[in-house]
N, C-alpha and C positions, 0 to 999 in steps of 0.2 A: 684231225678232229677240230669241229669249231668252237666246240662246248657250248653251244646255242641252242642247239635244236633235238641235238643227239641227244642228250642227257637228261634222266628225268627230273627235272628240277621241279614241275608239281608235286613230288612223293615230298619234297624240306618242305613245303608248304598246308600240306595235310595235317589236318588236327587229331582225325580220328582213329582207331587203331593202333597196333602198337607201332615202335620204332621199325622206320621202312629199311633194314639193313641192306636188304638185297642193292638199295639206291645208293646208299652210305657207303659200298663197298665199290661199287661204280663209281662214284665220285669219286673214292682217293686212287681208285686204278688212273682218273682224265688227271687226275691234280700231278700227277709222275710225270705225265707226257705233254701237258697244255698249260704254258704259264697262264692263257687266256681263265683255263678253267679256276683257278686261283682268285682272280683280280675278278670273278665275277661271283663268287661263292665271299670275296669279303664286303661286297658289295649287298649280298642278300642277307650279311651276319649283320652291316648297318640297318639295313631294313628290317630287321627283327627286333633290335634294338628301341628303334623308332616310334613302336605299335603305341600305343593305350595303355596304361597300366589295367593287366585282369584280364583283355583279350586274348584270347590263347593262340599261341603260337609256337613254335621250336626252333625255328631257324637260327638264334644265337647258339642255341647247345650244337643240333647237328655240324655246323661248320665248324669248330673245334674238333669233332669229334671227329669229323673225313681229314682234317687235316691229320689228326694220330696217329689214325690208321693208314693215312698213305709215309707216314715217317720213315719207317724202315725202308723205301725206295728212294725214298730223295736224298740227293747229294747237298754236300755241307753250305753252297750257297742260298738254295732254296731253301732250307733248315731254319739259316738265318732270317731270309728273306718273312717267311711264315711267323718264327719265335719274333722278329720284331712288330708284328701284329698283334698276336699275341698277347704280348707282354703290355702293349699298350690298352688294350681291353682289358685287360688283367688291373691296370693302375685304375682306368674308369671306373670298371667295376666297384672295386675297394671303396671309390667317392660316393658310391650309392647303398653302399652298405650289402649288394647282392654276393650273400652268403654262398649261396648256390653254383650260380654262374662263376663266382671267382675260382671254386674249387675244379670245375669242366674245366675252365681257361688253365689254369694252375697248372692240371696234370696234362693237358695240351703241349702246354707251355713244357717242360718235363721230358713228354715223347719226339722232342728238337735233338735231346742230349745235351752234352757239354758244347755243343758249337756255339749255343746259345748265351752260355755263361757271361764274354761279357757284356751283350745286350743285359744280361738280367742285371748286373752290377753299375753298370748306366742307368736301368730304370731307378736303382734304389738310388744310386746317390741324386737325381731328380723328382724322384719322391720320398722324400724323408720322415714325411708322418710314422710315427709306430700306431698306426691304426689301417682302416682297411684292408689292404693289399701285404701291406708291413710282411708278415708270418708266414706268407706264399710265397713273398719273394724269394725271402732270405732263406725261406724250404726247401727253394730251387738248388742254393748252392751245394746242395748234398749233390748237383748233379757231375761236383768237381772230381769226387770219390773215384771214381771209374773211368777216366779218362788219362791218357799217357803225355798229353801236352802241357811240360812242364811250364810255359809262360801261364798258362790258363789255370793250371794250382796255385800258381806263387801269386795270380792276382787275388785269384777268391781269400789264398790262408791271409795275405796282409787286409782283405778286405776286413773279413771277419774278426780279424785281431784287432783291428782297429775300432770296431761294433765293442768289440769285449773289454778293449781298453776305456772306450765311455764308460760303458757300465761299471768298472771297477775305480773310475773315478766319480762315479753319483753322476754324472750329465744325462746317461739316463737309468731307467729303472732297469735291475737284471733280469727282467722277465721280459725283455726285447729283444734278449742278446743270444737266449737259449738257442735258438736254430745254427745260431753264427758257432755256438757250444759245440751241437753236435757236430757239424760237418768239420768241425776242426777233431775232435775227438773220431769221429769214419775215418778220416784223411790220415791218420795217427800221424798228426803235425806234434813230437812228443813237443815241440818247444814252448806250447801252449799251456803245459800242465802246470806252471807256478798261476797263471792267469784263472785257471780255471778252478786250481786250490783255492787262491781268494774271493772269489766271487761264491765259490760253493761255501765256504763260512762266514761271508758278508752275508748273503741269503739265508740262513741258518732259519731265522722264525717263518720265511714266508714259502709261498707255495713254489716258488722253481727253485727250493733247496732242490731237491730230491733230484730234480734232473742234469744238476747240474754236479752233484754226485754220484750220479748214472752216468754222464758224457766222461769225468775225470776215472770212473771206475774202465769204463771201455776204452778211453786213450791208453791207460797204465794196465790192462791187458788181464782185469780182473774180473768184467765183465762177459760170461760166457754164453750167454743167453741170444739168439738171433734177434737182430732187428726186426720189428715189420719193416716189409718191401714198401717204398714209397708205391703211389696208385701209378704213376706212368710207368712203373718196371712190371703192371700187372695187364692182362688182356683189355684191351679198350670196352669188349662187353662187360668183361667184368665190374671196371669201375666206373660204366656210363649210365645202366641201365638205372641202377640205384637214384641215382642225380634226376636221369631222365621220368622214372616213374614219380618221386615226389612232386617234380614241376606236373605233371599230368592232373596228380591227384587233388595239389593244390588247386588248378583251373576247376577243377570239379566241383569244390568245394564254391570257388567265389559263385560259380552257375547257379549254384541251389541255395544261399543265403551270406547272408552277410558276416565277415570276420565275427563281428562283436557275439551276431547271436549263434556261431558256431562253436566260439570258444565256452561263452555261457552255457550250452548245452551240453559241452564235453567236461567242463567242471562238471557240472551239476549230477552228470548221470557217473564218473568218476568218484564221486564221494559218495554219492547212496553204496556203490558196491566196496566202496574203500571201507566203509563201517561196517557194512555186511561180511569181508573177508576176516576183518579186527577181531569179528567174535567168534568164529571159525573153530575148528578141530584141528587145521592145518594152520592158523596163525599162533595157536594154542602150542604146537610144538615147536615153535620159533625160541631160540634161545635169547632171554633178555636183551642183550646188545644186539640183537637184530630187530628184536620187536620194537625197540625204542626207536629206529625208524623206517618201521614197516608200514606207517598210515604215510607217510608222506616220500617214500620210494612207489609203494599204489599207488596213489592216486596222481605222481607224476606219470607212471608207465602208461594209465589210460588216456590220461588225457593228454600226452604227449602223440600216443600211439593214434590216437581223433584226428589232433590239431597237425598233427607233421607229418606224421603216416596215413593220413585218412580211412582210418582202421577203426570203426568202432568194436567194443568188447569181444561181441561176437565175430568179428573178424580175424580176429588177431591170429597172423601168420609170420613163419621164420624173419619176410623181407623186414615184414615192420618190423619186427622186435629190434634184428637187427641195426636197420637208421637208428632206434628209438634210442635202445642202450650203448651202442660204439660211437653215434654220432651226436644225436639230441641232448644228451642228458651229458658229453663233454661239453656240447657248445653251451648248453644253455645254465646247467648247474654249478655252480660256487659251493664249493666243498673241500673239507679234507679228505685224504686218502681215506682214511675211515670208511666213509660212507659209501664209497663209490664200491668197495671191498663190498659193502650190503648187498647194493644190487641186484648182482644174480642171484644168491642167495634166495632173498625173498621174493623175487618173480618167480624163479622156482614154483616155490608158496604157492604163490600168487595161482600159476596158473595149474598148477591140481587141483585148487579148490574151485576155479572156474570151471575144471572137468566135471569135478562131484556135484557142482548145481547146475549142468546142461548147459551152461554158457558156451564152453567149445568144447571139442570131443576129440577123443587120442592125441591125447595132448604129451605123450610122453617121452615122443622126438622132438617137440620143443623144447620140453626141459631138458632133455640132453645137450641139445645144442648152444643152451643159453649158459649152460653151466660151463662150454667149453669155451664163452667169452668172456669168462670172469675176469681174467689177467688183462684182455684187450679192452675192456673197460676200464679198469684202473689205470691203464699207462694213458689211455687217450683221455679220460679224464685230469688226469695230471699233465699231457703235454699242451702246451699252448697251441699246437699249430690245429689245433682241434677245436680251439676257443673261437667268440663269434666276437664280436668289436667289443660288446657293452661288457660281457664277462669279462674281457680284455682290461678294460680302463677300472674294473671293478678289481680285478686279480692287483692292477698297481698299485692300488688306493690302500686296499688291503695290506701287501707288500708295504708297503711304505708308512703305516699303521696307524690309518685314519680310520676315524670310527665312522662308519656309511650310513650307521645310524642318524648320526647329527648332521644335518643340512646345513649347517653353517660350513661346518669341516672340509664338506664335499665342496660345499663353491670355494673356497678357501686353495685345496686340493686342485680344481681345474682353474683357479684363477695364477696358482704359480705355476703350472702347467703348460699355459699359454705363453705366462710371458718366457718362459725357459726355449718352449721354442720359435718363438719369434726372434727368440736373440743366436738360435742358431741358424735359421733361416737370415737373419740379418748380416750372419757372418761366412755362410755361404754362399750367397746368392748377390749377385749387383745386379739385378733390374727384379722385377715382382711378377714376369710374366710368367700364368701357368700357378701361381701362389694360391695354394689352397692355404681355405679358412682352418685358423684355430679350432677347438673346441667352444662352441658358442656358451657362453655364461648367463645364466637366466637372472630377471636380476629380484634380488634377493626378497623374499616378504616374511612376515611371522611364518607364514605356513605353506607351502607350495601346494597349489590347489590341483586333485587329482587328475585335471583335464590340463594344468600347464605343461609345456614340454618339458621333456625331463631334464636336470641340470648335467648328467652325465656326458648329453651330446648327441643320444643317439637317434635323433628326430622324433622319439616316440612321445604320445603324452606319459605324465608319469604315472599312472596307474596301469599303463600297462610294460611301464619298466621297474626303473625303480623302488618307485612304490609300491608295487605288487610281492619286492621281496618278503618271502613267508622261509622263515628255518637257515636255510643253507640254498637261496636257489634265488636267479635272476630271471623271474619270464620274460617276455618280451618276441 
């Protein structure tokens, strides 16, 4: 096979239509037998890469995704050979803030196995930032769990102890350390558990108490509850299509109008029904602590379901809801447990009363099904690896018990931030090649004007990070 001419490599290039599987699956049958076909499939991932921001295209997602699916035939040098791709797309990624693409790459990255492990513990100690990539990495090491190569546990468990041991001396925040928690706590490393006692009552006020009393309850063998399956222990349809129809919808979306005035549309048609549902017969039966925040779980569901799912009211089907509430409303909401507990709840609500005013119709396998995501709501909105950068840097700031309201705080906040880790990048590193930036510090005025970027870092202006925060929630 030459992988030149034989294979359809116009089907990765196609915009339109759905996902070309029939070609996807061809591809990872040549990727088993043709190193060529490899080295020219990463060749078409750079050139996806490359495009125009908004021109539509798929060829970074597909070639993760033939790499997955041809895994299970490839032997452990290829494995490697692919995870060190990988991973390294995986780290750009994370510099660009692509949410999306990191997560393809991630569970790519994932369907290697543990061959990959110590590429993945290479990448981190050469990328150190707890931003980006950080969460995905360190995700990966659950990949030690299942694997019989005792040198490959005992790198990952001192990896991670050593992740846990900062955190419980303050170098860094414990809400970095969690992933490094759990795979210690899967691994049932018990020697971990005085570590993981103290960091579960050092975290006590903030938001990865709770997981870090979930990791210490399943190490000591009290938690009997199954894990979700990380996404590469699931069918590659399973967990691509999801990835692959948002990039789609989004492309859609830039086709027909601009960010600004798509988002302004999906508020705005979002709060007419959000007030319309408020005085309802069906919000009327909502009990108190639900109703207290049922205008503002509505009027995230729609306009979430617009802006991320490309789903207006009338559309609203299982997929989106699903992104909306397991995916969206972790990354994007800053919340207690509390709230997140709401959720289904009132979508429930939500979407009977949208049946009783013709907006959508048999709607009553939705609410079935939305009811059977309450738990996975709650856990993914409490676990970090589910969070998006800014709720990330927002969750520390919090943790560490800065008031996000006062802008002095917050530069205050990423200004010792910076210098903490410059001084460990000062202490790890003799030359500065590959040195990525700090968090950038905006510099300080009376008032930070809605159009400056935002001091958090995350390229955005702050009106639409930031400053956009209303109740419990970070748009952006």
């Amino acid at each position: 096979m030459d992988g030149k001419s034989t294979l359809p490599w116009e089907a990765l290039k196609q915009t339109g239509g759905d996902i070309p599987w029939p070609a996807l699956y061809e591809f990872a049958a040549a990727v088993v037998v043709d190193p060529l076909v490899v080295d020219r499939l990463i060749d078409l991932y750079n050139q996806g890469v490359a495009w125009d921001y908004g021109i539509e295209h798929y060829e970074e997602f597909y070639v993760p995704a033939i790499f997955a699916l041809a895994a299970p035939q490839l032997g452990r040098e290829r494995r490697r050979e692919i995870g060190r791709f990988l991973l390294e797309k995986l780290a750009e990624a994370g510099y660009e803030d692509e949410d999306l693409l990191m997560e393809v790459l991630a569970t790519a990255c994932g369907s290697m196995g543990a061959e990959i492990l110590p590429l993945v513990l290479e990448t981190i100690a050469n990328e150190p930032d707890e931003e980006g990539a950080w969460f995905h990495l360190w995700g990966l090491t659950e990949l030690a769990v299942k694997t019989d190569d005792t040198q490959i546990r005992e790198h990952v468990i001192r990896a991670c102890t050593e992740l846990l041991g900062q955190a419980d001396r303050g170098e860094i925040e414990p809400i970095s350390a969690i992933n490094a928690a759990w795979t210690l706590a899967s691994m049932k490393h018990t020697g971990s558990a005085g570590l993981l006692r103290r960091l579960k009552d050092k975290s006590e006020k903030s938001y990865c108490h709770g997981d870090y009393a979930d990791a210490l309850s399943l190490l000591e063998g009290y938690l009997h509850d199954a894990l979700p399956a990380n996404l590469w222990e699931q069918p590659v349809k399973e967990w691509f299509e999801p990835g692959w129809r948002t990039a789609r919808d989004w492309y859609a979306k830039k086709a027909g109008q601009s960010d600004e005035d798509e988002i302004d549309t999906a508020r705005r048609r979002a709060a007419e029904l959000t007030k319309r549902f408020l005085t309802s017969s069906e919000a009327a039966q909502l009990p108190d602590e639900l109703l207290d925040d049922a205008g503002f779980i509505t009027h995230k569901v729609l306009e979430f379901a617009w802006v991320y799912a490309g789903r207006r009211p009338e559309e609203l089907d299982e997929p989106a809801l699903e992104e909306v509430l397991t995916e969206v409303f972790p990354r994007k909401v800053t919340a207690e447990r509390a709230l997140f507990e709401k959720i289904a709840p009132v979508t429930e609500a939500l979407l009977r009363w949208a049946e009783s005013e013709g907006i959508l119709a048999n709607t009553e396998g939705l609410v079935m099904v939305v009811h059977s995501w309450a738990d996975a709501i709650v856990a993914n909105g409490m676990n970090p690896r589910y969070w998006g950068m800014a709720k990330s840097l927002y969750m520390q700031m919090r943790a560490a018990g800065v008031d996000t309201a006062d802008e002095e705080a917050v530069q205050r906040y990423i200004a010792e931030y910076n210098l903490r880790l410059m001084g460990r990048k000062s202490a790890d590193r003799s030359d500065l090649e590959g040195f990525s930036p700090p968090i950038p510090i905006v510099e300080q005025s009376p008032k930070i004007g809605r159009n400056d970027p935002c001091p958090c870092g995350s390229g955005r202006k702050y009106k639409k990070c930031c400053g956009s925060v209303k109740k419990a929630t970070i748009d952006f």
